[in-house]
DOPALUM-454058 format. One record per residue: residue number from 1; residue in three letters; chain; z, y, x of N, C-alpha, C in turn. Coordinates in steps of 0.1 Angstrom, whole numbers, always signed. Atoms other than C-alpha are relative to their C-alpha. Layout:
BEGIN
{num:NUM	residu:ala	chaine:A	n.pz:Z	n.py:Y	n.px:X	ca.pz:Z	ca.py:Y	ca.px:X	c.pz:Z	c.py:Y	c.px:X}
...
***
This chain:
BEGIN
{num:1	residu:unk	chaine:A	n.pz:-5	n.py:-9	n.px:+11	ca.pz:+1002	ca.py:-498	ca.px:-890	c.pz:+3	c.py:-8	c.px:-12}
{num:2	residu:unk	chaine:A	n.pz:-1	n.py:+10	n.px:+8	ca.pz:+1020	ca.py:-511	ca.px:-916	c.pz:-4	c.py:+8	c.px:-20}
{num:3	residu:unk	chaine:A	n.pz:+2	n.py:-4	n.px:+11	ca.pz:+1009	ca.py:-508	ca.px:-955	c.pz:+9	c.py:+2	c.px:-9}
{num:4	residu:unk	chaine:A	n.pz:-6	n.py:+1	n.px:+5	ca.pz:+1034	ca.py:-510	ca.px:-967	c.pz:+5	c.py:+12	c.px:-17}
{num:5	residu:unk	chaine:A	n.pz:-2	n.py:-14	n.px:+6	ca.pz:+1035	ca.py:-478	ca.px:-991	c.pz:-9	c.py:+0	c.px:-14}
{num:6	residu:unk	chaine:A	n.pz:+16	n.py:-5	n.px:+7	ca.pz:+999	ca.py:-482	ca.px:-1007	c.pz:-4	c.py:-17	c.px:-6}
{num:7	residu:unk	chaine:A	n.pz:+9	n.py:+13	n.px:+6	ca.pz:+996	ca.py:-514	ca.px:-1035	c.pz:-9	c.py:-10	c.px:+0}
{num:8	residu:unk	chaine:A	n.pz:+18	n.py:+8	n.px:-7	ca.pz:+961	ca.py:-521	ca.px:-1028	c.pz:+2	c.py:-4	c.px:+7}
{num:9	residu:unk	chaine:A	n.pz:+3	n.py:+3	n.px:-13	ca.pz:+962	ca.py:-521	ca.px:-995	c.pz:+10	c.py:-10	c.px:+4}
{num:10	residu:unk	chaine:A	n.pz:-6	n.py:+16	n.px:-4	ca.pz:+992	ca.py:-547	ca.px:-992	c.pz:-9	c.py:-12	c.px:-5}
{num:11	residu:unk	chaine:A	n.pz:+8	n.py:+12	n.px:+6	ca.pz:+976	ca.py:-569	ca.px:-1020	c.pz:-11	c.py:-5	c.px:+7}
{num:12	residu:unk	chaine:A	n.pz:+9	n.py:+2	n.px:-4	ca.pz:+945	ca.py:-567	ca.px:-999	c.pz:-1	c.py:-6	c.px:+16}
{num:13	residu:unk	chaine:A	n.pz:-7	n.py:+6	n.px:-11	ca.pz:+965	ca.py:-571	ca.px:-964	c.pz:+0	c.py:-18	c.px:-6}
{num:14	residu:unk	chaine:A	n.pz:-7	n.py:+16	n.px:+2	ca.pz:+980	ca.py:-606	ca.px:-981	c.pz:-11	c.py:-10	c.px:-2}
{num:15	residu:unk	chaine:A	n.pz:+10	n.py:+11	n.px:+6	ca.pz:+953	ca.py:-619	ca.px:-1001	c.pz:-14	c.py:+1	c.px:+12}
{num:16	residu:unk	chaine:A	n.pz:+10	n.py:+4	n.px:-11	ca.pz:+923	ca.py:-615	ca.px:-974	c.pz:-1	c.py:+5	c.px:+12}
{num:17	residu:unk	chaine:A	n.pz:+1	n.py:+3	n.px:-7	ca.pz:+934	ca.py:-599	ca.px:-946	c.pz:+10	c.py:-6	c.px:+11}
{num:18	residu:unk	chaine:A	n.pz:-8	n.py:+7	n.px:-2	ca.pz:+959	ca.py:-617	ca.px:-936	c.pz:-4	c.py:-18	c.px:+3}
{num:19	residu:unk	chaine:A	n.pz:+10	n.py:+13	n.px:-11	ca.pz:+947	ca.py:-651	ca.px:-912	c.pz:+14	c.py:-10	c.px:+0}
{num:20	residu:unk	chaine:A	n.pz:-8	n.py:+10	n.px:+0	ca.pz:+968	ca.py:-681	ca.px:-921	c.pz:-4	c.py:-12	c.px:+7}
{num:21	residu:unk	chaine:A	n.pz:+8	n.py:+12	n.px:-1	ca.pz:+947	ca.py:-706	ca.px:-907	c.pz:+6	c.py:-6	c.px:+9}
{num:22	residu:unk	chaine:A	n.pz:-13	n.py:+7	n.px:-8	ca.pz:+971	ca.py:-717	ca.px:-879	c.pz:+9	c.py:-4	c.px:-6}
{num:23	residu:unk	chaine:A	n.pz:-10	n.py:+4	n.px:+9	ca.pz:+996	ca.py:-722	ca.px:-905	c.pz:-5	c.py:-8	c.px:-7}
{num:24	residu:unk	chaine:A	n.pz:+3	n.py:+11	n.px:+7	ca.pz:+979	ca.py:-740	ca.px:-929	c.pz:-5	c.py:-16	c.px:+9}
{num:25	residu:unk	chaine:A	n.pz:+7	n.py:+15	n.px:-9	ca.pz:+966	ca.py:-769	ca.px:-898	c.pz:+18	c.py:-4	c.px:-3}
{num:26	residu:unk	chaine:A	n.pz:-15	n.py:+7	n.px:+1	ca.pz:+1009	ca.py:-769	ca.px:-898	c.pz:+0	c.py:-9	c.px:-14}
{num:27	residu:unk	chaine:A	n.pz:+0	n.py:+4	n.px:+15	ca.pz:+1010	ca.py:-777	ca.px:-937	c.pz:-10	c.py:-10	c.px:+1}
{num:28	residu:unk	chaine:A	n.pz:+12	n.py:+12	n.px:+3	ca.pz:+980	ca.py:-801	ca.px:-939	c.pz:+9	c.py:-10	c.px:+6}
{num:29	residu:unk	chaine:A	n.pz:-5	n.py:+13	n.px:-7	ca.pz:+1004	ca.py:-821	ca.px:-915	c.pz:+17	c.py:-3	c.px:-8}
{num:30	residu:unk	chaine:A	n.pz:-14	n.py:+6	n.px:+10	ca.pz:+1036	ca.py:-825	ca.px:-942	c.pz:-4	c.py:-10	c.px:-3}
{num:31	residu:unk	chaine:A	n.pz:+3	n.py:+9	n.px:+4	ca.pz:+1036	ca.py:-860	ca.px:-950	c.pz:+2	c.py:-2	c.px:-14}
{num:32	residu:unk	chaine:A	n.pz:-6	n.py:+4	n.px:+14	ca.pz:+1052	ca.py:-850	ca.px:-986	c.pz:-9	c.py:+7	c.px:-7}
{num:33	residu:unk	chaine:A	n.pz:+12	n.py:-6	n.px:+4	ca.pz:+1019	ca.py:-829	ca.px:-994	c.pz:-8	c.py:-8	c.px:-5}
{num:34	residu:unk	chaine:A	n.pz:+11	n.py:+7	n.px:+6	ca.pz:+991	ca.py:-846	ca.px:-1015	c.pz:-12	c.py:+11	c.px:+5}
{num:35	residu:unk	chaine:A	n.pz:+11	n.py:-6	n.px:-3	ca.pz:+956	ca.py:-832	ca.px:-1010	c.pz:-3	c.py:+13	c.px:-11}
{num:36	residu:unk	chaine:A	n.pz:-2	n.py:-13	n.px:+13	ca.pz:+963	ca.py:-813	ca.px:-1047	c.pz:+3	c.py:+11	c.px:+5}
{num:37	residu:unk	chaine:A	n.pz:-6	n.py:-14	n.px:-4	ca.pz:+988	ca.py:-793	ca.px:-1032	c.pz:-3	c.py:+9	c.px:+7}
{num:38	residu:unk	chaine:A	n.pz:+2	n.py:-4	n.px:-13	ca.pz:+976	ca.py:-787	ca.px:-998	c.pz:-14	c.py:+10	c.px:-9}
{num:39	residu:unk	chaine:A	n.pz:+13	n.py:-7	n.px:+3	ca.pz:+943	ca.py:-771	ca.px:-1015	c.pz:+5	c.py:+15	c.px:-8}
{num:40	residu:unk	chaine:A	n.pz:-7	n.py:-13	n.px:+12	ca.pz:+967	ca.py:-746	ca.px:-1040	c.pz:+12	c.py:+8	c.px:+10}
{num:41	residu:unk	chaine:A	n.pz:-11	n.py:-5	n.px:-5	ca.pz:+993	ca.py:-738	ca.px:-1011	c.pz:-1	c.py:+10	c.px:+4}
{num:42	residu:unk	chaine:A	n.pz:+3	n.py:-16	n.px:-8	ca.pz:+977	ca.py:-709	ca.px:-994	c.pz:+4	c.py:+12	c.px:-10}
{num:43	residu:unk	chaine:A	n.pz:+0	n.py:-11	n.px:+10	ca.pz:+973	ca.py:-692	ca.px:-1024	c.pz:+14	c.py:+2	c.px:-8}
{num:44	residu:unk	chaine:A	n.pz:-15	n.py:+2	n.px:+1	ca.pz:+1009	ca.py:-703	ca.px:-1037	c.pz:+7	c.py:+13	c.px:+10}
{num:45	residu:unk	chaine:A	n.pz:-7	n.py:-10	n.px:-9	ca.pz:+1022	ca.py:-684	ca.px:-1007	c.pz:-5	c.py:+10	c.px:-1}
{num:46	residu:unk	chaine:A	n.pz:+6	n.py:-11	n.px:+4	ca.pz:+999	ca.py:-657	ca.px:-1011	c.pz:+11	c.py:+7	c.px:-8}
{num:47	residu:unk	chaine:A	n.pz:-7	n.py:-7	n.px:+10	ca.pz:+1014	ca.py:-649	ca.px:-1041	c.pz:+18	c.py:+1	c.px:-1}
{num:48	residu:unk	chaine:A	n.pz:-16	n.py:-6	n.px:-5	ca.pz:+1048	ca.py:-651	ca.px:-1033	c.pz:+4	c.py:+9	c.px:+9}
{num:49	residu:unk	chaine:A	n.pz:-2	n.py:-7	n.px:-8	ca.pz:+1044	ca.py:-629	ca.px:-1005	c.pz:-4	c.py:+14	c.px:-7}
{num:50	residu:unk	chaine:A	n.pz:+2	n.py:-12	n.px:+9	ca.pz:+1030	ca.py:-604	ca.px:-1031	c.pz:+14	c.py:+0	c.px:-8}
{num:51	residu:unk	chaine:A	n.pz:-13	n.py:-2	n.px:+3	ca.pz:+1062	ca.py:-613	ca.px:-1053	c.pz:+12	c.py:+6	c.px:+8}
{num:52	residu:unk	chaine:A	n.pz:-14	n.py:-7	n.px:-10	ca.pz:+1087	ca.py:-606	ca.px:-1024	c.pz:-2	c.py:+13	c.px:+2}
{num:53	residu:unk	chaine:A	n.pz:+5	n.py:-11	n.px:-6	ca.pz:+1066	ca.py:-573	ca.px:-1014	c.pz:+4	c.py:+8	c.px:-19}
{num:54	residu:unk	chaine:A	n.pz:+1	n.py:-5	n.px:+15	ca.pz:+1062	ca.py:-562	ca.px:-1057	c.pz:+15	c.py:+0	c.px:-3}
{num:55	residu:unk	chaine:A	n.pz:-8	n.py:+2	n.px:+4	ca.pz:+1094	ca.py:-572	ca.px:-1062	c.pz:+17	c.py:+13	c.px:+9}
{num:56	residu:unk	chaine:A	n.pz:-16	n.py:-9	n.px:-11	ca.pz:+1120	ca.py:-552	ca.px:-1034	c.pz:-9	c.py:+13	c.px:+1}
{num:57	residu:unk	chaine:A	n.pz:+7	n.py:-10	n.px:+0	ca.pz:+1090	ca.py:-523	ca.px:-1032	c.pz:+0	c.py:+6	c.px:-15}
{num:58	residu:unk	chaine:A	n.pz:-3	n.py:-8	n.px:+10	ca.pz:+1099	ca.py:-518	ca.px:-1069	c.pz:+13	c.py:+6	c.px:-1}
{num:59	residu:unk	chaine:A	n.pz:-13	n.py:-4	n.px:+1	ca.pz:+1135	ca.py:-513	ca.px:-1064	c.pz:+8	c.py:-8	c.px:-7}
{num:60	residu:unk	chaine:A	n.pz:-8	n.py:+12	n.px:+11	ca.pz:+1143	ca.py:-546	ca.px:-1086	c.pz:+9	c.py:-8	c.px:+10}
{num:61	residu:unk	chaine:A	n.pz:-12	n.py:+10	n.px:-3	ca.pz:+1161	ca.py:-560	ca.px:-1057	c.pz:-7	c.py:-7	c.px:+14}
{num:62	residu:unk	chaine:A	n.pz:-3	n.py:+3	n.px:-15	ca.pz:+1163	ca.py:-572	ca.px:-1016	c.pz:-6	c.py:-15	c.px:+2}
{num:63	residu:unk	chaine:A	n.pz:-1	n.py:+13	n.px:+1	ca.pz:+1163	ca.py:-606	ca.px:-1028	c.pz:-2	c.py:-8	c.px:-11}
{num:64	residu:unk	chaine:A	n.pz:+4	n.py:+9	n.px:+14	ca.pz:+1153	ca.py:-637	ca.px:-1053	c.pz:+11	c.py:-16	c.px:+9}
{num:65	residu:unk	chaine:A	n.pz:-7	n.py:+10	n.px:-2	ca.pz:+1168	ca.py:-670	ca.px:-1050	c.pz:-8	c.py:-11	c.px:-4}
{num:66	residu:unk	chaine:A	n.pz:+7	n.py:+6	n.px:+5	ca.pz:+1139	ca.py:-687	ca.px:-1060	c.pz:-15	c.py:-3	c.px:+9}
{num:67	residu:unk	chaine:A	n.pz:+11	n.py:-2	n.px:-7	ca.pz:+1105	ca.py:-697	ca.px:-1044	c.pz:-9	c.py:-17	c.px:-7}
{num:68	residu:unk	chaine:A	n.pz:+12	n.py:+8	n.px:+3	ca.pz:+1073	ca.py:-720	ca.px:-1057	c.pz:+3	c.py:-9	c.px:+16}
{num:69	residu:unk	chaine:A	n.pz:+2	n.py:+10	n.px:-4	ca.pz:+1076	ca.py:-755	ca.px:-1038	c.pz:-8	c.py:-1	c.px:+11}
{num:70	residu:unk	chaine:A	n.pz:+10	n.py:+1	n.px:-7	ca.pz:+1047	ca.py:-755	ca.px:-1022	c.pz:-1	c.py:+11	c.px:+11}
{num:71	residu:unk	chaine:A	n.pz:+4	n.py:-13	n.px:-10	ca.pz:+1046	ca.py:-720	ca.px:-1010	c.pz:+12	c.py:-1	c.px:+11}
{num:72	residu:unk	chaine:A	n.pz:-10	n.py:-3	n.px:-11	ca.pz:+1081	ca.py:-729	ca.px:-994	c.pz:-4	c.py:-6	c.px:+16}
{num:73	residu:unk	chaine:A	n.pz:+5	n.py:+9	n.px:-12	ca.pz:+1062	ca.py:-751	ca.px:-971	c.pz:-8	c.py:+6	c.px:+10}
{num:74	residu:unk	chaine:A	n.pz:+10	n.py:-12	n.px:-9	ca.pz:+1037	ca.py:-725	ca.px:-959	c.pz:+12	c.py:+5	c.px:+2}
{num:75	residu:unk	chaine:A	n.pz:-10	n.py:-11	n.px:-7	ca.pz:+1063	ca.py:-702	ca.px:-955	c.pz:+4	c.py:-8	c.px:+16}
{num:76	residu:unk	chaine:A	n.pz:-7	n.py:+7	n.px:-14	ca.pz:+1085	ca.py:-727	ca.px:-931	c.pz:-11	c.py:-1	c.px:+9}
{num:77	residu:unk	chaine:A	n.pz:+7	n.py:+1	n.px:-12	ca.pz:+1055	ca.py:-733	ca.px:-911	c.pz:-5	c.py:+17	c.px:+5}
{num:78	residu:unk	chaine:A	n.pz:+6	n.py:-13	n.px:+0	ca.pz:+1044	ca.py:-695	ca.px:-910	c.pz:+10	c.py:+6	c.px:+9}
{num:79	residu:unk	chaine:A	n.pz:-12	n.py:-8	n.px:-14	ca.pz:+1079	ca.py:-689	ca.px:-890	c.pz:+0	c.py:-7	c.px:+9}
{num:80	residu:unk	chaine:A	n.pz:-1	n.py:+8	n.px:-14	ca.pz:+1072	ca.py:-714	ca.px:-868	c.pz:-5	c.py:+6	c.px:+7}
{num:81	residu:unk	chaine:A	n.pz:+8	n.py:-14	n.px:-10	ca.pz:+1046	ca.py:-685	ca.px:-852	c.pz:+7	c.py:+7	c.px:-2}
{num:82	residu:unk	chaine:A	n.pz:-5	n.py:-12	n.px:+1	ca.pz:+1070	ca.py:-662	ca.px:-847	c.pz:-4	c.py:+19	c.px:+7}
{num:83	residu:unk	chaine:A	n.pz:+8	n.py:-14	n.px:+0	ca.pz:+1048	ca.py:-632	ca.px:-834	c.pz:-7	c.py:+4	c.px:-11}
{num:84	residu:unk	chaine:A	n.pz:+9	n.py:-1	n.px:+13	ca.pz:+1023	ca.py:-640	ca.px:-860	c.pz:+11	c.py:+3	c.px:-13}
{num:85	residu:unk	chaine:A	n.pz:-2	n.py:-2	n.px:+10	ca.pz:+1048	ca.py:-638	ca.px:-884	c.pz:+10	c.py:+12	c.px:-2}
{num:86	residu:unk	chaine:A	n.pz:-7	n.py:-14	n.px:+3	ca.pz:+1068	ca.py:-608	ca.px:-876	c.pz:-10	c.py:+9	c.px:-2}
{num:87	residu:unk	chaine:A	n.pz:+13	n.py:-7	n.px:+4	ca.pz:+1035	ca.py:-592	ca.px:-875	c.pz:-2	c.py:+5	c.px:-11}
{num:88	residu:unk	chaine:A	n.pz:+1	n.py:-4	n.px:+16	ca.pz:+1025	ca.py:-598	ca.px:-908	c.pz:+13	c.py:+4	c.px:-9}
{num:89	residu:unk	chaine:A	n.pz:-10	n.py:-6	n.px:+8	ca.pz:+1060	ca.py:-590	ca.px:-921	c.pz:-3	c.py:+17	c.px:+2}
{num:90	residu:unk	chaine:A	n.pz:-3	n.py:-16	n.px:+0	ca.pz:+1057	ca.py:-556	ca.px:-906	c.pz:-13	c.py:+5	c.px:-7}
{num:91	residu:unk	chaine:A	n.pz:+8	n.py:-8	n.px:+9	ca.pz:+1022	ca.py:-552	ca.px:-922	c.pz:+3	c.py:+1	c.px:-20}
{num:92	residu:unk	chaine:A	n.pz:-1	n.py:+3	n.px:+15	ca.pz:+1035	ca.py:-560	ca.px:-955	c.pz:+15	c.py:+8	c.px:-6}
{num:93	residu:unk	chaine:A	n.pz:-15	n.py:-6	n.px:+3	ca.pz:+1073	ca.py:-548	ca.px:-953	c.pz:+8	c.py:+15	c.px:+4}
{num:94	residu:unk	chaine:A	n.pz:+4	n.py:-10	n.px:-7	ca.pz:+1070	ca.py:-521	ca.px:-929	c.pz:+7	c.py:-5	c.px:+15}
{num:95	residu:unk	chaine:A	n.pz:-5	n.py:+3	n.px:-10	ca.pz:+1081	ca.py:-517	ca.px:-893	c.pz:+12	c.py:-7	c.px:+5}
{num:96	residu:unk	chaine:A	n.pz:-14	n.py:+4	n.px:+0	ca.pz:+1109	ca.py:-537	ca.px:-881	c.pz:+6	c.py:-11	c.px:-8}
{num:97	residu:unk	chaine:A	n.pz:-2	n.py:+1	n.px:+10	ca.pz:+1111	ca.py:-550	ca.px:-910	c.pz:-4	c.py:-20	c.px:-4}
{num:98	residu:unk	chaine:A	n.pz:+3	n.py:+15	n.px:-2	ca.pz:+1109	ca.py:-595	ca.px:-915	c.pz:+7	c.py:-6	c.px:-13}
{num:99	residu:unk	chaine:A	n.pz:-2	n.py:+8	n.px:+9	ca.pz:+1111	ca.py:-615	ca.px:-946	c.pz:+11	c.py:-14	c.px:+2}
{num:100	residu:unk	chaine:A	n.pz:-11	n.py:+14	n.px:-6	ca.pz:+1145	ca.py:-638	ca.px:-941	c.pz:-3	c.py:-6	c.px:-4}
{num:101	residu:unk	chaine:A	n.pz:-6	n.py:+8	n.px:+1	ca.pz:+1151	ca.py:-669	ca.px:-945	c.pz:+12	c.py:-8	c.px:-5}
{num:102	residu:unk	chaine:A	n.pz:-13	n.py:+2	n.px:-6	ca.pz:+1182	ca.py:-679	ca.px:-959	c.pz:+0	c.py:-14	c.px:-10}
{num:103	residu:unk	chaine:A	n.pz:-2	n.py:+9	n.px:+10	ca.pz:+1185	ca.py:-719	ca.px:-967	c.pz:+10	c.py:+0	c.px:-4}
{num:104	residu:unk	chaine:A	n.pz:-13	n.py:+0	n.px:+8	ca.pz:+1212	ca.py:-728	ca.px:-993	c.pz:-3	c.py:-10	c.px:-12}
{num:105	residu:unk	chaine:A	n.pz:-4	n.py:+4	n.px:+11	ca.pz:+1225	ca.py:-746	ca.px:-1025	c.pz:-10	c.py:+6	c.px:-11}
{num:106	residu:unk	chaine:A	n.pz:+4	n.py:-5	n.px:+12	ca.pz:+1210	ca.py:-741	ca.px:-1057	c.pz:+8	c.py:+10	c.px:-7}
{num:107	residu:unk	chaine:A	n.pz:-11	n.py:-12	n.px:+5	ca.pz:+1225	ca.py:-711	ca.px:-1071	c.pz:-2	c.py:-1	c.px:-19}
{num:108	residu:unk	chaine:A	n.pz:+2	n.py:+1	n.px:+13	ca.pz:+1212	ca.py:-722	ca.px:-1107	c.pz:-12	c.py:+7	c.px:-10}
{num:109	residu:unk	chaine:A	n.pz:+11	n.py:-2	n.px:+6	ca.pz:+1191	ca.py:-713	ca.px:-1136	c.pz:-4	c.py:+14	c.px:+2}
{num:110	residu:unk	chaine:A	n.pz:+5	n.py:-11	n.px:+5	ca.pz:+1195	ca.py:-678	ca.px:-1139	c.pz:-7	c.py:+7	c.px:+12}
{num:111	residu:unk	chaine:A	n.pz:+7	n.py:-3	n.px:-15	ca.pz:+1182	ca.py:-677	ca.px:-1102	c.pz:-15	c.py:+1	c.px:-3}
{num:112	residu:unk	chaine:A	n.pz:+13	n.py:+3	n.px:+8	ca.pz:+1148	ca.py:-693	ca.px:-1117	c.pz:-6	c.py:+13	c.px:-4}
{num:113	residu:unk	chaine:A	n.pz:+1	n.py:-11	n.px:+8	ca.pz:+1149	ca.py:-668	ca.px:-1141	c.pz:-3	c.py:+9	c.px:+4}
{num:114	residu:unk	chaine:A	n.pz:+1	n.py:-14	n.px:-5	ca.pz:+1152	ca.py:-640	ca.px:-1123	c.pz:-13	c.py:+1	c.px:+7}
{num:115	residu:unk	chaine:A	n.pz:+11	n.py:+2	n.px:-8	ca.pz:+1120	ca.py:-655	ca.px:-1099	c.pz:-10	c.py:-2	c.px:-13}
{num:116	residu:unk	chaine:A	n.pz:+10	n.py:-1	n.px:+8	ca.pz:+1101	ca.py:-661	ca.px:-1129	c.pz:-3	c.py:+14	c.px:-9}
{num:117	residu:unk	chaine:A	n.pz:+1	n.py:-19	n.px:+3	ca.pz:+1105	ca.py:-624	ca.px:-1142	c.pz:-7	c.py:+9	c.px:+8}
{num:118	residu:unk	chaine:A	n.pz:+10	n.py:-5	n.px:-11	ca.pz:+1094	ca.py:-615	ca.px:-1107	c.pz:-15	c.py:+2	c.px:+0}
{num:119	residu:unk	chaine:A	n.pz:+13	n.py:+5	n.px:-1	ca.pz:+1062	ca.py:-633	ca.px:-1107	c.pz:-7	c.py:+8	c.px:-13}
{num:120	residu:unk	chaine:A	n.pz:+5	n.py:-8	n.px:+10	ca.pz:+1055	ca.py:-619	ca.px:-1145	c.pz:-1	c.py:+17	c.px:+3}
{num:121	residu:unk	chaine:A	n.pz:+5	n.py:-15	n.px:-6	ca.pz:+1059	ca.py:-587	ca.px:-1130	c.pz:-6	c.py:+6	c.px:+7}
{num:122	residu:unk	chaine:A	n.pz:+9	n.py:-4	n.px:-7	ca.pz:+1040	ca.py:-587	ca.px:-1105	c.pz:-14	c.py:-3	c.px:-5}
{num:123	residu:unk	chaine:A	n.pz:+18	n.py:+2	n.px:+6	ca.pz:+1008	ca.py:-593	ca.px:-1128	c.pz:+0	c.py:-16	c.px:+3}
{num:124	residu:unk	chaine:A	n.pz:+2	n.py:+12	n.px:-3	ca.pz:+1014	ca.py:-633	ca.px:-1119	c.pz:+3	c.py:-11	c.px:-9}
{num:125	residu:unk	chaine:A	n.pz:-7	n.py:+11	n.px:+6	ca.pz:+1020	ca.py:-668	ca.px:-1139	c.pz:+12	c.py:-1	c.px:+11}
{num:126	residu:unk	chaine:A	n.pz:-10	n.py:+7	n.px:-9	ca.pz:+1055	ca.py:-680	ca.px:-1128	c.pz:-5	c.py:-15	c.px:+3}
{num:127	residu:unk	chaine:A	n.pz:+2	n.py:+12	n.px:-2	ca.pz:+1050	ca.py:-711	ca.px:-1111	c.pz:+13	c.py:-10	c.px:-10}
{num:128	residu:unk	chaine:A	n.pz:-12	n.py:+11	n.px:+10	ca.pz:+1064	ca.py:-745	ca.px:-1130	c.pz:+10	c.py:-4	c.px:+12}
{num:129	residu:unk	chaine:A	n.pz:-4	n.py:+7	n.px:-10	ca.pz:+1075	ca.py:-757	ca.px:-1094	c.pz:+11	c.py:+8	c.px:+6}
{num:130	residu:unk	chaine:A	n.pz:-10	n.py:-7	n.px:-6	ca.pz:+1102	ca.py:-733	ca.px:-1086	c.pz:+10	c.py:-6	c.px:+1}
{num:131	residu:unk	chaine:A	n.pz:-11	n.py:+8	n.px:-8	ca.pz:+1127	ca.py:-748	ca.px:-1063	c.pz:+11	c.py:+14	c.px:+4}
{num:132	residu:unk	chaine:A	n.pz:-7	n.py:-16	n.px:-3	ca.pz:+1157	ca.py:-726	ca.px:-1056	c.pz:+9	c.py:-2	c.px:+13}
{num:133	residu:unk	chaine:A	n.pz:-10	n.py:+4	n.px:-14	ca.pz:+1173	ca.py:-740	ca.px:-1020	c.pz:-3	c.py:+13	c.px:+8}
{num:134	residu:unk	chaine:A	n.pz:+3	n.py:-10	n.px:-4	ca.pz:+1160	ca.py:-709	ca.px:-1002	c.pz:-1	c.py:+12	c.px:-3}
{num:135	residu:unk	chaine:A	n.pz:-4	n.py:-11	n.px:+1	ca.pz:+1167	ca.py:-674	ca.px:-1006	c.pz:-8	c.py:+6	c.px:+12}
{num:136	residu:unk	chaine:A	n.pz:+10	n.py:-5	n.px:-11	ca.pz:+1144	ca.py:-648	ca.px:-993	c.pz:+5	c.py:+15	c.px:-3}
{num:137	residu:unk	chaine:A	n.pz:-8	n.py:-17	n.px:-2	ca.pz:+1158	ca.py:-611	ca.px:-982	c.pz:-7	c.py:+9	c.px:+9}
{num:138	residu:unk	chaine:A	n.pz:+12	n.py:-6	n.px:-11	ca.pz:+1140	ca.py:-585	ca.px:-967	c.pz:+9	c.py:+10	c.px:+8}
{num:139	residu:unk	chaine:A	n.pz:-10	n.py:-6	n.px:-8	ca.pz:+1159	ca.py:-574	ca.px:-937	c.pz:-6	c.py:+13	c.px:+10}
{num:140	residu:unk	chaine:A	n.pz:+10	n.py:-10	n.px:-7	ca.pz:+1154	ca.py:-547	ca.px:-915	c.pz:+5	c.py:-3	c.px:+21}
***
């Protein structure tokens, strides 16, 4: 069943019940990861998966062009299970429903921008580390 409907209950889907731990053994094995990052990445992605959900569940929009560094790493490994990760898309996005993908170009600042307004809106600090190669769309 997916939550998609009911705040809490995503926020609480993402942040604890939601089982990354196969994904993070992927990430531990980036060679461009320090032990800093690797310790803040779960929760990195966490929170972006609350931004993507906060952010297209308000009606501000499908898509950002922006994503926290670190979390992009969890992510990439998180599609490498692809049951596991349609899964959790459908508990968070609803049925059917999967968090794209789309690599690319830097689209520029006001891309940033727009991801760091996100994050303030969802009750979060913007990260400093926002990279913007990646575009994320919530497809159905």
């Amino acid at each position: 069943m997916a939550v998609t409907s009911d705040p809490t209950r995503v926020h609480t889907f993402i942040y604890t019940g939601m089982d990354l731990t196969e994904v993070m053994t992927c990430v531990r094995k980036d060679p461009d990861l320090d032990a800093g990052a690797i310790a803040g990445a779960e929760t990195s992605y966490r929170n972006f998966l609350w931004v993507c959900w906060y952010h297209w569940n308000g009606g501000a929009g499908s898509s950002l062009a922006a994503i926290d560094a670190v979390a992009d790493v969890v992510w990439h490994c998180h599609m490498l299970r692809p049951v596991e990760y349609r899964e959790d898309c459908a508990q968070i996005f609803g049925d059917r429903r999967l968090l794209d993908h789309q690599p690319g170009g830097d689209p520029g600042p006001q891309a940033r921008q727009q991801a760091r307004s996100a994050y303030e809106a969802a009750g979060l600090p913007a990260p400093t580390n926002l990279r913007a190669e990646c575009v994320w769309s919530v497809v159905a």
